[in-house]
C-alpha positions as a Markdown table, in Angstrom:
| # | Residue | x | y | z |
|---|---|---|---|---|
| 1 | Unk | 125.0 | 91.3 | 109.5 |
| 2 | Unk | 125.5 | 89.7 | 105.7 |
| 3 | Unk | 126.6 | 86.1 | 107.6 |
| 4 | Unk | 123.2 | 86.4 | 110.2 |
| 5 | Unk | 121.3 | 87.3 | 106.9 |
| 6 | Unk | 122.6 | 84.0 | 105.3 |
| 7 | Unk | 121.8 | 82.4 | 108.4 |
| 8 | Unk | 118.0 | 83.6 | 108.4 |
| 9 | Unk | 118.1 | 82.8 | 104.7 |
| 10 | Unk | 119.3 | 78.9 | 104.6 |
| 11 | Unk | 117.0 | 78.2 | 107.8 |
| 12 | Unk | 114.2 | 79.8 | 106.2 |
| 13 | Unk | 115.0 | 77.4 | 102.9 |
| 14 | Unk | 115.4 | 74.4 | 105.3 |
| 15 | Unk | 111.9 | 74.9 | 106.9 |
| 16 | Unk | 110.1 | 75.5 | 103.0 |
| 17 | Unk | 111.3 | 72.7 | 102.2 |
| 18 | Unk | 110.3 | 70.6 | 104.8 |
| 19 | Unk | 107.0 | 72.0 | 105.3 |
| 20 | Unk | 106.2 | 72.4 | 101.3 |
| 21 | Unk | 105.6 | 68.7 | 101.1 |
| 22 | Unk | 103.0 | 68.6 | 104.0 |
| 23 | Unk | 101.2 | 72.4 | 104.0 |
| 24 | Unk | 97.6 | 72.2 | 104.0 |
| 25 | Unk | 95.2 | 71.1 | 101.1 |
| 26 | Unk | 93.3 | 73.6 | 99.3 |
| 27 | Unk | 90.0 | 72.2 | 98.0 |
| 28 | Unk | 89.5 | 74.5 | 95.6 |
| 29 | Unk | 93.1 | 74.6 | 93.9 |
| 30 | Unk | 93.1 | 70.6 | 94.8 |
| 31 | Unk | 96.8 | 70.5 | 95.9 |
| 32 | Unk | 98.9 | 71.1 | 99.4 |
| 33 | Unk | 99.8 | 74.8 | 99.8 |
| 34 | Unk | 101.7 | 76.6 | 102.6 |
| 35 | Unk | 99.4 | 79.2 | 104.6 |
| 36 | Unk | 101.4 | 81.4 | 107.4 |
| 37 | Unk | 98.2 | 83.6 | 107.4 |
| 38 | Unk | 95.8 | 81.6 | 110.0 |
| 39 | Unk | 91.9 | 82.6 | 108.8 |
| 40 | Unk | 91.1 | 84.0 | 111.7 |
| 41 | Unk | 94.7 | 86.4 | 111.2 |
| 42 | Unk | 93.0 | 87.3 | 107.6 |
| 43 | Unk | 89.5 | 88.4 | 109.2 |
| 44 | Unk | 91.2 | 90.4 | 111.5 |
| 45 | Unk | 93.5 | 92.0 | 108.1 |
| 46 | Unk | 90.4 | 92.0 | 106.3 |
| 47 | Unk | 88.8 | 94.1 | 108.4 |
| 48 | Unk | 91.7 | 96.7 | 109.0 |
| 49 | Unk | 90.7 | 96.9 | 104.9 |
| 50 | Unk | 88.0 | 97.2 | 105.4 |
| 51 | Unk | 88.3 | 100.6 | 108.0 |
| 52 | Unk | 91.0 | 101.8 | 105.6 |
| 53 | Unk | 88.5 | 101.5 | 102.2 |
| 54 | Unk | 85.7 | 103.1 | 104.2 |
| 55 | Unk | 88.0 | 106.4 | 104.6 |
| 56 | Unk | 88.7 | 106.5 | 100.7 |
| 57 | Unk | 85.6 | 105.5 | 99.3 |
| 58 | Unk | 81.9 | 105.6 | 100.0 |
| 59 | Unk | 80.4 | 102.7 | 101.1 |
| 60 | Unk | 76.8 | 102.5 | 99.5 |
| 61 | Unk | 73.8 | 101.9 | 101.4 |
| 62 | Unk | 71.6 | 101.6 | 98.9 |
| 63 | Unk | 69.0 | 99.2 | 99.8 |
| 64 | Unk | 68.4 | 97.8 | 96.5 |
| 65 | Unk | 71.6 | 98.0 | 94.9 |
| 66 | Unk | 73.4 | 96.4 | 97.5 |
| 67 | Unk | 70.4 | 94.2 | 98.3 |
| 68 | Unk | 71.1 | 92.5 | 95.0 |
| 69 | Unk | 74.6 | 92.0 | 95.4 |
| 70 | Unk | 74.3 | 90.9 | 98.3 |
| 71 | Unk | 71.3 | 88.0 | 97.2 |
| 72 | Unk | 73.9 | 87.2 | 93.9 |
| 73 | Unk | 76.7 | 86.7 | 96.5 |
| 74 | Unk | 75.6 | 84.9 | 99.2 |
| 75 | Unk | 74.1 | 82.3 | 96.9 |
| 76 | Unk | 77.3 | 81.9 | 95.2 |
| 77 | Unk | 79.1 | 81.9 | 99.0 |
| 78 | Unk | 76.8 | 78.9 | 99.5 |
| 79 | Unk | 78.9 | 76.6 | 97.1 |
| 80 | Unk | 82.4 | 78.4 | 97.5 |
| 81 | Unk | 84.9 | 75.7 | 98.2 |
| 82 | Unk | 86.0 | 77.4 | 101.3 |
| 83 | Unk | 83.5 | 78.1 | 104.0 |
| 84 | Unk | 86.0 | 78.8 | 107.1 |
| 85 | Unk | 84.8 | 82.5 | 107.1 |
| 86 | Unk | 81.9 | 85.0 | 106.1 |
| 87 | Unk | 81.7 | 86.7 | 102.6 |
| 88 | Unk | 80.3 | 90.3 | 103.1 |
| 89 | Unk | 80.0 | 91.9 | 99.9 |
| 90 | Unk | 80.2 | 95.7 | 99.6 |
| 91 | Unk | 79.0 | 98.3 | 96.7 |
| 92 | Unk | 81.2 | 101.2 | 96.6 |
| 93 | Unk | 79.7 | 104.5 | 94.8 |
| 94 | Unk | 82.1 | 105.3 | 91.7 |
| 95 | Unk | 82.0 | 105.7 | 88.5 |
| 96 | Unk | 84.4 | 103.0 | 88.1 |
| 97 | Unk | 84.5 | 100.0 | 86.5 |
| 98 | Unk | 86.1 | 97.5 | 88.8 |
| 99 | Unk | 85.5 | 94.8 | 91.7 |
| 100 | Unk | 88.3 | 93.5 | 94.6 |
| 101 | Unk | 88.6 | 91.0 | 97.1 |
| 102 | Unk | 90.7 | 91.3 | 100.3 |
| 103 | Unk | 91.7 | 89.2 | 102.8 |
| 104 | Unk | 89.2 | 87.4 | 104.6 |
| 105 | Unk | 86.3 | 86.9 | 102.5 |
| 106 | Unk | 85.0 | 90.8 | 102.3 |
| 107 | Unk | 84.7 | 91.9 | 98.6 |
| 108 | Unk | 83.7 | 95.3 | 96.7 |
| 109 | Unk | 81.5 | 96.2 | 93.9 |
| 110 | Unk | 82.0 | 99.2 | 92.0 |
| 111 | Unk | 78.5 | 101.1 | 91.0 |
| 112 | Unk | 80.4 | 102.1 | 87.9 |
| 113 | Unk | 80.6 | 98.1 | 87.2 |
| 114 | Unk | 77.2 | 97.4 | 88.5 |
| 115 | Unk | 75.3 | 100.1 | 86.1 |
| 116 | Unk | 76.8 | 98.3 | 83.1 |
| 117 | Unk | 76.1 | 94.9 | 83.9 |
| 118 | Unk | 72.2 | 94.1 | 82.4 |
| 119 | Unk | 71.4 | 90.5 | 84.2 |
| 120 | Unk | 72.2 | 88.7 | 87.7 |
| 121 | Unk | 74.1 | 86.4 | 85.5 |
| 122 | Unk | 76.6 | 89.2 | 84.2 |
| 123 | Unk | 76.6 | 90.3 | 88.4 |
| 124 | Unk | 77.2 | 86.5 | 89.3 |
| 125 | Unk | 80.1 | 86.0 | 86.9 |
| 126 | Unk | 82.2 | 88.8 | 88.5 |
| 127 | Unk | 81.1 | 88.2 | 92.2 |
| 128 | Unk | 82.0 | 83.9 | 91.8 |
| 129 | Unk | 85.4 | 85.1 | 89.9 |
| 130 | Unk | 86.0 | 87.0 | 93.1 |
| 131 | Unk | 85.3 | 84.3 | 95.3 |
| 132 | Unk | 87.7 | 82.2 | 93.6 |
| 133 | Unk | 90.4 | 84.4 | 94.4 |
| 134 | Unk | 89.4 | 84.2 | 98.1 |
| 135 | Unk | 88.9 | 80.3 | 97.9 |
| 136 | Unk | 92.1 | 80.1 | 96.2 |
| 137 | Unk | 93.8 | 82.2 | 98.5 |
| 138 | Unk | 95.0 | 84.6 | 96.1 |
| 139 | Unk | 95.0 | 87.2 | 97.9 |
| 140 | Unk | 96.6 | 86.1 | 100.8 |
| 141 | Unk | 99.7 | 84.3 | 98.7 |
| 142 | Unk | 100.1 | 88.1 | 97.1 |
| 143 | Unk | 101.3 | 89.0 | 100.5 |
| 144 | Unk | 103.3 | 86.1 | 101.6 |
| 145 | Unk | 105.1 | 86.7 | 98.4 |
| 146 | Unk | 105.8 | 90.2 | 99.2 |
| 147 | Unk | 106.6 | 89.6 | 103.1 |
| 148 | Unk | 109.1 | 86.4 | 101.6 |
| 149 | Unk | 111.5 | 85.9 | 104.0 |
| 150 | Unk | 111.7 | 88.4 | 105.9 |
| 151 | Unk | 108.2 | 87.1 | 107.4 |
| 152 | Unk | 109.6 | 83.7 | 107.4 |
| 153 | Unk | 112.8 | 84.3 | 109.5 |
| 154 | Unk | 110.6 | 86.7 | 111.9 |
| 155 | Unk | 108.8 | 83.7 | 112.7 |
| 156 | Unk | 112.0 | 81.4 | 113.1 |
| 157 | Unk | 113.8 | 83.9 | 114.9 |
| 158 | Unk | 111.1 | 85.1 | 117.3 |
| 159 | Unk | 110.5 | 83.8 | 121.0 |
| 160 | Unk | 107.3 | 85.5 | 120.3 |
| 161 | Unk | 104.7 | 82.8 | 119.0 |
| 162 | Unk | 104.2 | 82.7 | 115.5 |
| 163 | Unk | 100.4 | 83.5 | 115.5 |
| 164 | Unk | 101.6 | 87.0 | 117.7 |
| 165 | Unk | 104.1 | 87.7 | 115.5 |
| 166 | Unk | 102.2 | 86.9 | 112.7 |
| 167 | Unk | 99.9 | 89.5 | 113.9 |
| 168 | Unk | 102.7 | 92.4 | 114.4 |
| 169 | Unk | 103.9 | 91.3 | 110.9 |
| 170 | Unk | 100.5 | 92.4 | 110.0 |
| 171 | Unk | 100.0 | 95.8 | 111.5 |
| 172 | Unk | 103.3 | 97.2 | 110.2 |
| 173 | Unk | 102.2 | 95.9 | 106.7 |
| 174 | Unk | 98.7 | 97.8 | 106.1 |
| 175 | Unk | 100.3 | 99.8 | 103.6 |
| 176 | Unk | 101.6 | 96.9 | 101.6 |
| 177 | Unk | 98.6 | 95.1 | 101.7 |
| 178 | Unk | 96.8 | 98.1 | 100.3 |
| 179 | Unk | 99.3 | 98.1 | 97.3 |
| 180 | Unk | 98.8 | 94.2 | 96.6 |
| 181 | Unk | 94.9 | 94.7 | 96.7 |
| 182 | Unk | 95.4 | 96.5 | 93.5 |
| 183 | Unk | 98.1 | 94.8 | 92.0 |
| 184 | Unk | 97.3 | 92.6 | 89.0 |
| 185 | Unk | 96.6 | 88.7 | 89.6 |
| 186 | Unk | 99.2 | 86.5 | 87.6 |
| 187 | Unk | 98.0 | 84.4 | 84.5 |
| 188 | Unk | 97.4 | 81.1 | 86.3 |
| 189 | Unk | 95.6 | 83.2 | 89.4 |
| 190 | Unk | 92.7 | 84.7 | 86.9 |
| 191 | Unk | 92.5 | 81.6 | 84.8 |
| 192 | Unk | 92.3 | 79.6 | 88.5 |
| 193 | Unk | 89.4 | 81.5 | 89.2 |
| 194 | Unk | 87.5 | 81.8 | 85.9 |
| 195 | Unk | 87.6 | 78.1 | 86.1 |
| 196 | Unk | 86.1 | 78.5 | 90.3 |
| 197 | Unk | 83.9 | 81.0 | 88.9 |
| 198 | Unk | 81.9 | 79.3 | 86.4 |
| 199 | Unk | 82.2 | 76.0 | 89.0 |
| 200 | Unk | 80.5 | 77.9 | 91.6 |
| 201 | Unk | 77.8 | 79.7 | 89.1 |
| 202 | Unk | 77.1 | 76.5 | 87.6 |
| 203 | Unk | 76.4 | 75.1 | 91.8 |
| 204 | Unk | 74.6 | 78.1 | 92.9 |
| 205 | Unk | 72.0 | 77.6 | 89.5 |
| 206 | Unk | 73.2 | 80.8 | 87.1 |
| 207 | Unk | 73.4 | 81.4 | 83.3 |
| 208 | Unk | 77.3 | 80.7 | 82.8 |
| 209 | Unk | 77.0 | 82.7 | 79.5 |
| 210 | Unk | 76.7 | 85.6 | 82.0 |
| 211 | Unk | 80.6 | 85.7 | 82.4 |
| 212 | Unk | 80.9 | 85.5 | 78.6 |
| 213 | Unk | 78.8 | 88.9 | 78.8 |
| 214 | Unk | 80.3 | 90.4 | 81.0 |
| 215 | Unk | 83.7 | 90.2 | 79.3 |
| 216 | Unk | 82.6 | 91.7 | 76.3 |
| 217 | Unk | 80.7 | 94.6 | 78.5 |
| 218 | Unk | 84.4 | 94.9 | 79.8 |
| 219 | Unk | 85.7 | 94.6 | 76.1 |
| 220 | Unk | 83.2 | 97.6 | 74.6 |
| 221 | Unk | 84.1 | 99.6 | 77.3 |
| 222 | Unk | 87.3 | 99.9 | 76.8 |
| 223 | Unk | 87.4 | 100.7 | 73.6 |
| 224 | Unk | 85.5 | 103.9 | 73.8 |
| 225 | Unk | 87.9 | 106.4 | 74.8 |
| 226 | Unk | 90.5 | 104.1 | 74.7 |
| 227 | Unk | 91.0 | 103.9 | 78.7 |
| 228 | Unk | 91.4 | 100.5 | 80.2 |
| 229 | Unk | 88.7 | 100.1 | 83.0 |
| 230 | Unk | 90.5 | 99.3 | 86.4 |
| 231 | Unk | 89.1 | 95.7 | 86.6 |
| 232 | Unk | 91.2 | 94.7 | 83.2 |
| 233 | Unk | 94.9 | 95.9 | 84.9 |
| 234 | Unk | 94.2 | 94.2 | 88.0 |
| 235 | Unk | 93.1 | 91.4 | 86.1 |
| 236 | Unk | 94.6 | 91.0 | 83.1 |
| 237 | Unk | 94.8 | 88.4 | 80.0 |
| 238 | Unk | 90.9 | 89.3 | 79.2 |
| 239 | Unk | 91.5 | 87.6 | 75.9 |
| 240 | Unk | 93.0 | 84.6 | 76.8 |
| 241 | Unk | 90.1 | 84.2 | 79.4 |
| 242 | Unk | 87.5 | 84.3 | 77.1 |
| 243 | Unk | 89.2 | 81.3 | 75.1 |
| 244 | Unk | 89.5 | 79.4 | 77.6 |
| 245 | Unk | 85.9 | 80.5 | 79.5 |
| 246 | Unk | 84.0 | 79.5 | 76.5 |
| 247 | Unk | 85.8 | 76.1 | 75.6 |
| 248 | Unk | 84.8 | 75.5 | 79.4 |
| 249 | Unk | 81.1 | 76.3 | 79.2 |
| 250 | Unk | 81.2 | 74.4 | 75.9 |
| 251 | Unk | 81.8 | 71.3 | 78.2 |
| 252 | Unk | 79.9 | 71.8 | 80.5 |
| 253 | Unk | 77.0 | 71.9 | 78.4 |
| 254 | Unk | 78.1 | 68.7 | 76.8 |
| 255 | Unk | 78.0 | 67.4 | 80.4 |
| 256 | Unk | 74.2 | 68.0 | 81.1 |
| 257 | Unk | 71.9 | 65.7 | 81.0 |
């Protein structure tokens, strides 16, 4: 079993490395990265998400509330780098201060997080940082990195296409990709898509000061009772972001005319 194991394992090396060269390029990170996860396999995830969020939280239907997210994030859709699927943007009622993206363009709002945010700008920032992480593929690199190699060799091994066994790959994983969902982003993924944030507020014709506010309505709010709000553990280095956020803005208003 250990020598088949070592098998799977150098042919799964072997085919990285000849395929890490080519991959496909990623406008938005601007370099050549190695999807397994076809787009139309990450609708189809995204939407077994989407059935699994709707049992554990309540989807909002206010008409106004989600109204105006939806208006913020379709206009910021407009300019995302990656327009091979639809962004459906969701407000989910609790008193919780936090937004997500999954797989396949769907993200959530948290009415917690929506109360304490004053302009569209504020809104925008948090919504285009969101779609960075889907334009970047974030999301869906969280769970090749979890699947490794044992998702690679399934694909080597199987006389089963690798789209259908991507697929089965999928349904027996729900449960991990719940996990990753709320699993912090690394370093380089939140300052990635800071930077894709303010790009795409600064396209779709918003305030980028408005990400600058919202971090610091993330900031006083966690000092209060001294509870981290979800959004700063699944996306951490808030500090660090702000540094670099604001020498970014700085430039880009150096850069109008």
């Amino acid at each position: 079993m250990k020598y088949f194991q070592l098998i799977v394992f150098l042919v799964s090396v072997t085919f990285l490395s000849g395929c890490a060269s080519l991959g496909t390029y990623n406008p938005a990170t601007e370099r050549r990265e190695l999807i397994f996860i076809s787009t139309p396999s990450e609708v189809s995830m995204g939407k077994d998400i989407h059935s699994q969020l709707q049992r554990e939280y309540e989807i909002s239907y206010d008409l106004v509330k989600t109204g105006r997210l939806k208006n913020i994030g379709q206009r910021l859709a407009q300019v995302s780098d990656r327009q091979d699927f639809k962004y459906n943007f969701y407000l989910i009622n609790k008193d919780e201060m936090n937004a997500f993206t999954t797989p396949g363009g769907n993200i959530y709002f948290f009415s917690g997080l929506l109360d304490k945010l004053t302009s569209d700008d504020e809104v925008a920032s948090v919504l285009a940082h969101e779609i960075g992480h889907c334009a970047a593929r974030h999301t869906v690199k969280k769970f090749q990195a979890a699947l490794g190699y044992d998702l690679i060799g399934s694909i080597l091994l199987s006389q089963v296409s690798p789209e259908n066994q991507m697929r089965n790959v999928l349904l027996r994983s729900s449960n991990t990709v719940m996990s990753l969902i709320f699993s912090a982003y690394g370093r380089q993924d939140e300052f990635e898509s800071d930077h894709l944030g303010l790009k795409y507020m600064h396209l779709a014709g918003f305030n980028l000061d408005g990400m600058i506010k919202a971090f610091e309505v993330l900031e006083q709010n966690s000092k209060g009772d001294g509870r981290i709000p979800l959004i700063l553990r699944t996306h951490p280095y808030i500090k660090d972001r702000i540094i670099k956020v604001k020498d970014e803005i700085t430039r880009y208003k150096k850069a109008a005319p």
